[in-house]
C-alpha positions in Angstrom: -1.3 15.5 2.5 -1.0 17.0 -0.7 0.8 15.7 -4.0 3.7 18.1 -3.4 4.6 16.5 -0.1 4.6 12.9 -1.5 8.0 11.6 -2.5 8.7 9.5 -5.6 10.8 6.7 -6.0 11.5 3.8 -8.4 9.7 0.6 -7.7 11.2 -2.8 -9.5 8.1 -5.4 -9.5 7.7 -8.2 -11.6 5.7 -8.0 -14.4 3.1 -10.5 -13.1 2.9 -8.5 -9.8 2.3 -5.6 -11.8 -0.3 -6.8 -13.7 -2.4 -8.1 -10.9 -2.4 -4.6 -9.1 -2.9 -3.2 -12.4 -5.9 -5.4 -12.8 -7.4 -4.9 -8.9 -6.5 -1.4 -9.1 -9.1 -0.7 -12.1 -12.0 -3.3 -10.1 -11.3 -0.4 -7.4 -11.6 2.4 -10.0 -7.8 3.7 -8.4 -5.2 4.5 -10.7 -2.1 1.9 -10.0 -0.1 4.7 -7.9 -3.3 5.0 -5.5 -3.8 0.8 -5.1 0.1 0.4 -4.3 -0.5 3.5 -1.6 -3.6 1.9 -0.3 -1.8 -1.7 0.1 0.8 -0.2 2.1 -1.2 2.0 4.2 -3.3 -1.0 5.0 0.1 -3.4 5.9 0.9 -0.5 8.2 -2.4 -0.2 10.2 -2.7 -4.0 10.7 1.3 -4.0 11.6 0.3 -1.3 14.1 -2.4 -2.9 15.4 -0.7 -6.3 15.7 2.4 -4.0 17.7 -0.3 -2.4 19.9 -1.7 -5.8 20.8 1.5 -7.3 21.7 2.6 -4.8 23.7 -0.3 -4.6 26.1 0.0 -8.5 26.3 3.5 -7.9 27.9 
């Protein structure tokens, strides 16, 4: 994916949130735009993989 086909949006985060990812973002060496994207990607695969383990318990 390239940067034209990402969408921006506003985020509202409190400043103490902010600061942490700021903080973990530059022990990472990613800017704070590339740890937010890598947290969420992340909460998607394990909320995929939890989905895809439920289901074949049904």
């Amino acid at each position: 994916m390239s940067e034209k086909d990402k969408k921006a949006f506003v985020l509202r985060i409190k400043p103490e949130v902010m600061k942490e990812i700021e903080q973990w973002a530059g022990d990472e060496f990613r800017s704070i735009n590339g740890q937010i994207e890598f947290l969420l990607h992340e909460a998607l695969k394990a909320k995929r993989k939890r989905s895809k383990i439920k289901n074949s318990e049904d």
